[in-house]
C-alpha positions in Angstrom: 10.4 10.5 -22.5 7.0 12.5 -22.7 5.8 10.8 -19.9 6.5 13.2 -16.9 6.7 17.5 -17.1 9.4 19.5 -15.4 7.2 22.5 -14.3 7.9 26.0 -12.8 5.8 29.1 -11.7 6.3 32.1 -9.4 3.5 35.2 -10.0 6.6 37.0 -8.7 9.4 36.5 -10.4 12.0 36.2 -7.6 13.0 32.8 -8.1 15.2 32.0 -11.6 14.5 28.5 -11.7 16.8 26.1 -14.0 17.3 21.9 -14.8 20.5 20.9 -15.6 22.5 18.1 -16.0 26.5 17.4 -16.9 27.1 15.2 -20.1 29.9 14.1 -21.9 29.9 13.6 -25.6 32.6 12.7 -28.2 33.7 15.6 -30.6 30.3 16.2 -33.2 27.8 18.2 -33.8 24.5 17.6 -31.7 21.0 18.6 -31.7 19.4 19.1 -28.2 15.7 19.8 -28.3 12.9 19.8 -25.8 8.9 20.5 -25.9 8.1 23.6 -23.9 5.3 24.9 -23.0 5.0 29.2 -21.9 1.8 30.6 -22.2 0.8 34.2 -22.1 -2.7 35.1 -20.1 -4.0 36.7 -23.3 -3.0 37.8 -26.7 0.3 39.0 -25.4 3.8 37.0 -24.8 4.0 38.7 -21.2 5.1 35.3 -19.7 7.2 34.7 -22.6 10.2 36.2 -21.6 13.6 34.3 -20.6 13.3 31.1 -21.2 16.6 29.1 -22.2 17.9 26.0 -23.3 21.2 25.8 -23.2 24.7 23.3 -24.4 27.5 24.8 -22.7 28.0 28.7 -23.6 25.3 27.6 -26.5 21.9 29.5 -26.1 18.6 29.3 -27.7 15.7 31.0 -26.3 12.2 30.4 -27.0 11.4 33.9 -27.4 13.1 33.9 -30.7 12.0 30.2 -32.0 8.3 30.2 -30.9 6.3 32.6 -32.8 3.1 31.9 -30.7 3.2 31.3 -27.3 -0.4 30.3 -27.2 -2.8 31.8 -24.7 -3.8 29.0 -22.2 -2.4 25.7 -20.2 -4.1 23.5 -22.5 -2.4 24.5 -25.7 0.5 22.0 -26.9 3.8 21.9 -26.0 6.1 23.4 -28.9 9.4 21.5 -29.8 12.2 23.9 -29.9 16.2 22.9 -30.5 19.1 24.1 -30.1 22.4 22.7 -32.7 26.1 22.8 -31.3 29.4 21.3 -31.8 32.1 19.8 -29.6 35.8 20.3 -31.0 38.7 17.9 -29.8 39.7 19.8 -27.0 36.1 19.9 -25.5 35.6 16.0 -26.1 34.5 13.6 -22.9 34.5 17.0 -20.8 31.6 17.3 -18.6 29.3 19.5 -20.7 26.4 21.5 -18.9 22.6 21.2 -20.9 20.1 22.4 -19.7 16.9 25.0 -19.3 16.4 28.0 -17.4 14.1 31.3 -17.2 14.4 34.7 -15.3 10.3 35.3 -16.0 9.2 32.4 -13.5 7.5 30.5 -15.4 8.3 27.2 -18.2 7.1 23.7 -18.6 9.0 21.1 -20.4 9.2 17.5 -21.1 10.9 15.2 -23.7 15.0 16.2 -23.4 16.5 14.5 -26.8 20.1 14.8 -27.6 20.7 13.7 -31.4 24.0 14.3 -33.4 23.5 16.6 -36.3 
């Protein structure tokens, strides 16, 4: 809903935090997007890394939708989405969505699941 942020950081990188939840849809095609938030300490993408949404075995990661990860806390969440279908056979079956990193570090808000 925008209201509240799902946020994770580890300087380490030894935890591979994730939120996920079961769903179950009707056979369709959907759009699942979020706003995310991954911000390098400089120029670079070094904490851009990892970070996945994901429908099932469906992956997006923001690596490859985001062109700029932006440089500080304060800059803007960026909406990124991720389209997949459910056949017949994979119809009201619990479906896993969710969002997940290996770097340590993602903030997101505003889940959304649209069909397509």
């Amino acid at each position: 809903d925008g209201q509240y942020v799902f946020g994770v950081w580890d300087s380490n990188n030894n935890i591979k935090p994730y939120i996920q939840q079961d769903i179950v849809l009707p056979a369709g095609n959907y759009r699942l997007s979020v706003d995310v938030h991954c911000p390098g300490r400089s120029t670079s993408t070094d904490r851009l890394g990892e970070q996945c949404l994901y429908a099932g075995e469906n992956t997006a990661y923001v690596k490859d939708l985001i062109a700029d990860c932006g440089t500080g806390d304060e800059y803007p969440m960026q909406t990124m989405s991720l389209e997949f279908s459910i056949g017949a056979e994979q119809a009201y079956k619990p479906l896993t969505i969710g969002f997940s990193t290996t770097n340590g570090y993602f903030v997101l808000t505003g889940p959304k699941i649209c069909s397509s």
